[in-house]
C-alpha positions as CSV (number, residue, x, y, z in Angstrom):
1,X,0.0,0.0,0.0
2,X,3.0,2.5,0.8
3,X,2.2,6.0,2.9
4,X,0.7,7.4,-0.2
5,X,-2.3,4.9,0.2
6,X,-4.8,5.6,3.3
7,X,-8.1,5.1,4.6
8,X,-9.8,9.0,6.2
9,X,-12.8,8.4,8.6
10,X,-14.9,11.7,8.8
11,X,-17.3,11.4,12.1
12,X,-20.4,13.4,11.6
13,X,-21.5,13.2,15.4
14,X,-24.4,14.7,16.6
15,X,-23.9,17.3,19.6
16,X,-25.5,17.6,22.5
17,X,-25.5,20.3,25.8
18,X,-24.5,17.3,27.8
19,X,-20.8,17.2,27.3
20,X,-20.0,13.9,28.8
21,X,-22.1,12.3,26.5
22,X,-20.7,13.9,23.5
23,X,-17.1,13.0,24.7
24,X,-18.1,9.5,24.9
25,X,-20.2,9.5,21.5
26,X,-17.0,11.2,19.6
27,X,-14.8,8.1,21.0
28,X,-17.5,5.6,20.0
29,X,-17.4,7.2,16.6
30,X,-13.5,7.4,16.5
31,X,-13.3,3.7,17.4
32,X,-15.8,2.3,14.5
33,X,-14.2,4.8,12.0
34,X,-10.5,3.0,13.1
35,X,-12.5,-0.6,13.2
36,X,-12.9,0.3,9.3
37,X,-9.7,1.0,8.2
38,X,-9.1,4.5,9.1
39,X,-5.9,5.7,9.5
40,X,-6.7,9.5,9.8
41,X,-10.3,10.4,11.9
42,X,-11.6,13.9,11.4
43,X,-14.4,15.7,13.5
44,X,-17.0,18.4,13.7
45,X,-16.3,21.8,14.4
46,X,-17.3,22.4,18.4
47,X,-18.7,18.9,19.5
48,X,-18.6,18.9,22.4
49,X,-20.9,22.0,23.0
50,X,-23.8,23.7,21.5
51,X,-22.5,25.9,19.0
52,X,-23.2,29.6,20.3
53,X,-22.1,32.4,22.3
54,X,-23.8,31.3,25.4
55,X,-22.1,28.1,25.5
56,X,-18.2,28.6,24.4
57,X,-17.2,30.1,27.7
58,X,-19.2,27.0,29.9
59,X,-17.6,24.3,27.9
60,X,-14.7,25.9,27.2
61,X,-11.2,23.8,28.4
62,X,-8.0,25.2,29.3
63,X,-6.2,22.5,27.1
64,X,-2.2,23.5,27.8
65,X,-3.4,22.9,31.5
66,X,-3.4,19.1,30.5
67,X,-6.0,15.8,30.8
68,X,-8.1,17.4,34.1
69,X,-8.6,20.7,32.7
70,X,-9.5,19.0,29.2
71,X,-11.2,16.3,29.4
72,X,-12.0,16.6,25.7
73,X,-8.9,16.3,24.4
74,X,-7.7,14.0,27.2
75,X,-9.8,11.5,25.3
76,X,-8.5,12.0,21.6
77,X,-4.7,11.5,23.1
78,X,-5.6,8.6,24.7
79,X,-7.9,7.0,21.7
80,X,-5.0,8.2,19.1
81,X,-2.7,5.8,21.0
82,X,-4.5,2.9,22.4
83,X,-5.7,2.6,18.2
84,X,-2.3,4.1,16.9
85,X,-4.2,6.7,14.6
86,X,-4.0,10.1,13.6
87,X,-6.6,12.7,14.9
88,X,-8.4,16.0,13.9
89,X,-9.9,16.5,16.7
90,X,-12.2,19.1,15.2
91,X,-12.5,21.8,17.2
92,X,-13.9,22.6,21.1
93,X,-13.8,26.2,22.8
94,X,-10.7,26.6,24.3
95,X,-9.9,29.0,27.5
96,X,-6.0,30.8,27.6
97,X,-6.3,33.0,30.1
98,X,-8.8,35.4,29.8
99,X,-9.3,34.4,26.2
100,X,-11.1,31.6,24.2
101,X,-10.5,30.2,21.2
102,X,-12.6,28.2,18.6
103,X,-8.9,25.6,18.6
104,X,-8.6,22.3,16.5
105,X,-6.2,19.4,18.1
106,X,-3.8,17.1,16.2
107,X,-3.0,14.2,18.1
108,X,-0.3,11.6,16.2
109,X,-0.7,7.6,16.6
110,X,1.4,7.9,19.9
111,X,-1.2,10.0,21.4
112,X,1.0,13.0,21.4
113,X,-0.7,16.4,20.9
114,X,1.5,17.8,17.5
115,X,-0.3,20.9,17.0
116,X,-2.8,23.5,17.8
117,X,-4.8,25.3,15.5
118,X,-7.2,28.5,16.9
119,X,-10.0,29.8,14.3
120,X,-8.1,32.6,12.3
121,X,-11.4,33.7,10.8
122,X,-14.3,35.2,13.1
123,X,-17.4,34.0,12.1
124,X,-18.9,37.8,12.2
125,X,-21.9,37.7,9.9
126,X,-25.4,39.4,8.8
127,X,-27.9,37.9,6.3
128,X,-30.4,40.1,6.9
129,X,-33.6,38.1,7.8
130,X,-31.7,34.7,7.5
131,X,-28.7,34.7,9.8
132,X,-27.0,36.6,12.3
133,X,-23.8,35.5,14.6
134,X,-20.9,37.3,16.2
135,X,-18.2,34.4,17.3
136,X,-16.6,37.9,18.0
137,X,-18.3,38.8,20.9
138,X,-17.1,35.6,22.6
139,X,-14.2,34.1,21.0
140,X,-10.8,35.8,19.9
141,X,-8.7,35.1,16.5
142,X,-6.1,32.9,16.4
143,X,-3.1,34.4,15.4
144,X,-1.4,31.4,13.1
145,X,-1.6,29.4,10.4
146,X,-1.2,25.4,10.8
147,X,0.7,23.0,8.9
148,X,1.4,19.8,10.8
149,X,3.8,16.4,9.6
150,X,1.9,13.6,10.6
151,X,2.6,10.1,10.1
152,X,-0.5,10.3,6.9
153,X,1.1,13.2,5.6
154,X,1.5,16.9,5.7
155,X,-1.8,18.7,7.0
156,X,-3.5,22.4,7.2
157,X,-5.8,23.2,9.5
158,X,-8.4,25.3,8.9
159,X,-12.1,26.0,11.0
160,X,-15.3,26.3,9.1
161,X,-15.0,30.0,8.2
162,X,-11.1,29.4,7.4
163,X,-12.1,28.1,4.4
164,X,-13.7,31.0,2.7
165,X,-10.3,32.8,2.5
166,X,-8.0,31.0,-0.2
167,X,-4.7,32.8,0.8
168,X,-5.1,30.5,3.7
169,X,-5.1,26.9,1.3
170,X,-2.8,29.0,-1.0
171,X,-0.4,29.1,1.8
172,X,-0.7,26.0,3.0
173,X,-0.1,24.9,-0.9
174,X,3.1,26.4,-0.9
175,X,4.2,25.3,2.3
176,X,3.8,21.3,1.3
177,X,0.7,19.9,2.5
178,X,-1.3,17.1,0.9
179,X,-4.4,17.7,2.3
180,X,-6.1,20.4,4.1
181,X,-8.4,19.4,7.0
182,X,-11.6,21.9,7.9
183,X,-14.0,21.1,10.7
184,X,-16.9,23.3,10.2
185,X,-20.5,24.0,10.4
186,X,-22.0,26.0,7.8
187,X,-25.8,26.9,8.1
188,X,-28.7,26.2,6.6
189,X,-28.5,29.7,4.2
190,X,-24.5,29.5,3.2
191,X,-24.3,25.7,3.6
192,X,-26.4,24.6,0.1
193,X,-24.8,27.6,-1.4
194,X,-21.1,27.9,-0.5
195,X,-20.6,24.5,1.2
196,X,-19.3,22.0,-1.7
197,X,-18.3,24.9,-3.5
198,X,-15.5,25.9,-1.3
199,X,-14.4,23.2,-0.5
200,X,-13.9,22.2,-4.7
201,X,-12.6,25.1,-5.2
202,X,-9.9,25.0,-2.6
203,X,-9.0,21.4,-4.1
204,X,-8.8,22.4,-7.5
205,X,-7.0,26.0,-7.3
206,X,-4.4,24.3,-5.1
207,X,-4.4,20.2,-6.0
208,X,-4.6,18.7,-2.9
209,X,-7.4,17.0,-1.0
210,X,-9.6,18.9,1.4
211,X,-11.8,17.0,3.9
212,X,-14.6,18.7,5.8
213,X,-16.4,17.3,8.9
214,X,-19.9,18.9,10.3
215,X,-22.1,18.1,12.8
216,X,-25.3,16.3,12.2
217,X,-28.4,18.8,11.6
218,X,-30.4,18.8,15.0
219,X,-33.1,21.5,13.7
220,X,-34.3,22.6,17.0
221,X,-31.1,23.5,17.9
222,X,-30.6,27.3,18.2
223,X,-27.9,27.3,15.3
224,X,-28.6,24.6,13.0
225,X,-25.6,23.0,11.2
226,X,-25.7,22.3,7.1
227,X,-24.1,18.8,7.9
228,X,-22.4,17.4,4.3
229,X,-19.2,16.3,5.5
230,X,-16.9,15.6,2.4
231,X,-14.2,14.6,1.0
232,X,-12.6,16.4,-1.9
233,X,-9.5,14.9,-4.3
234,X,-7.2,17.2,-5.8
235,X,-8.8,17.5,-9.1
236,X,-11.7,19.1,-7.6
237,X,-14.1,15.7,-7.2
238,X,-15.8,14.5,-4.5
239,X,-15.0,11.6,-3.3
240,X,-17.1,10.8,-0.4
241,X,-19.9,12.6,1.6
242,X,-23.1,12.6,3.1
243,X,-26.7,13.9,3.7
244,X,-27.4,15.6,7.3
245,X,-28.1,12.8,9.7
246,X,-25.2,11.6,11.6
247,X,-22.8,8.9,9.8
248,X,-19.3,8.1,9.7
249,X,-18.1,8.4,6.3
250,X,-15.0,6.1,5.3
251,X,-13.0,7.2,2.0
252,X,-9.8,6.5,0.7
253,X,-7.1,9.0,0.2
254,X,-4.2,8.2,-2.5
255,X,-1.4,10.8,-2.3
256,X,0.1,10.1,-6.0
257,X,-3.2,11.7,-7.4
258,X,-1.6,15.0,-6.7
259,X,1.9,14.7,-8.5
260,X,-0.5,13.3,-11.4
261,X,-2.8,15.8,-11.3
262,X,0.1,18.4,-11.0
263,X,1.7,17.0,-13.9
264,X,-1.5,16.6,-16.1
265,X,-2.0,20.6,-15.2
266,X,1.1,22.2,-13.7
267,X,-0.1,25.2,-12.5
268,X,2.9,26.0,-10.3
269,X,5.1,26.1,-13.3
270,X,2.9,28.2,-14.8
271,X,2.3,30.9,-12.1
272,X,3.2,34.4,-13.4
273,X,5.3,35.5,-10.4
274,X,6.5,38.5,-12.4
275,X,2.3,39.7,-12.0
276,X,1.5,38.2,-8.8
277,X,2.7,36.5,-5.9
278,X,1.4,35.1,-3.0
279,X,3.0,36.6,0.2
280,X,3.8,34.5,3.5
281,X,4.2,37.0,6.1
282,X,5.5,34.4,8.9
283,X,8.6,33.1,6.1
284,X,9.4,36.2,5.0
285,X,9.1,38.1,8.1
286,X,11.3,35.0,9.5
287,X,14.0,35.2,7.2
């Protein structure tokens, strides 16, 4: 099979306000999706608490503290090793300090936490008579991008609103990674509009896979999530996804598509760098 060759488990779990629960239901999830070949397990955006301003700071976990503190991601360590995967652990509301985060764990097959990746992008909208949300008012910015080696690979990170920005996926493009990972949950107004079509588009500007994972749809819930968690290949196809109710979707992801994909277009070679240029203000600011 070789390490281009690997089975991805996205978990579409749905979330509850009792948090214990939802712990438990994630691991259940994590465990069938490693049962069936999964190598790499991705989860929802916040799912282990409702997802609104009320709730963040309630549920939120001070995860540098360690396993008491976060009991959340206590769990994905100890699930990564014990089934010697790799895990996205989505994303929960994370407390530093006085701040919280919307913050996405990667935990490698030893159960070590590699990296750490808080929402850049505030969800800060207005659809007048549709939707309204602030994540602002709550939650702060993170102040990174994330690119993280894992044993399936180079990953980026991004959460849910992440994903509208291409410099982001451009960025992590350049800097190597095979396959960009965003946890989100889009809503019933953007999600049939925007969803898949982002996430395509991502894939095919850059030609690399992107995997998305949602919560189920729970309709009385205050914000109701678009569910569709997919998986994209790098020639802008979808691979695998799935309606709104909760399901763990198993797909396979084959590295070598991208180098023939590159070659059958190869847009990097083509890039007019004399016109444009994409900037990366952490290298260059680095150097």
């Amino acid at each position: 099979m070789g390490d281009n060759l690997f089975k991805i488990g996205l978990c579409q779990l749905a979330v509850t306000s009792d948090k214990e629960r939802n712990i438990i239901h994630a691991r259940t999830a994590i465990e069938e999706a490693a049962e069936k070949g999964a190598k790499l397990v991705v989860l929802p955006e916040i799912w282990n608490s409702p997802y609104s301003n009320d709730s963040f700071p309630i549920y939120a976990e001070d995860i540098d503290a360690g396993s008491d503190a976060s009991p959340s991601t206590a769990m994905l360590s100890e699930v990564a090793r014990l089934l010697k995967i790799t895990i996205v652990g989505g994303s929960i509301p994370e407390r530093s300090g006085d701040k919280l985060y919307n913050t996405c764990c990667i935990f490698d097959a030893d159960g070590k936490l590699k990296a750490k990746h808080r929402k850049i992008h505030l969800f800060d909208i207005d659809i007048p008579g549709k939707i309204t949300f602030k994540e602002s008012k709550m939650l702060t910015a993170g102040e990174t991008p994330t690119v993280v080696d894992t044993e399936i690979g180079r990953i980026g990170i991004g959460i849910c609103y992440d994903i509208r920005f291409q410099e982001l996926a451009m960025l992590y493009a350049a800097r190597g990674a095979h396959l960009i990972c965003y946890p989100g949950a889009f809503n019933m107004t953007t999600g049939p509009l925007h969803w898949e079509l982002l996430q395509r588009a991502r894939a095919v500007d850059n030609q690399l896979y992107v995997a998305t994972c949602s919560p189920a749809r729970d309709a009385g819930a205050g914000y109701v999530a678009w569910g569709h968690s997919t998986l994209v290949g790098p020639f802008g196809e979808v691979l695998a996804t799935t309606e709104h109710d909760e399901a763990i979707i198993i797909s396979e992801i084959d590295y070598s598509q991208i180098e023939q994909r590159r070659t059958n277009l190869p847009l990097e070679k083509q890039r007019r760098g004399d016109l444009y240029q994409l900037v990366d203000v952490q290298r260059s600011s680095s150097q």
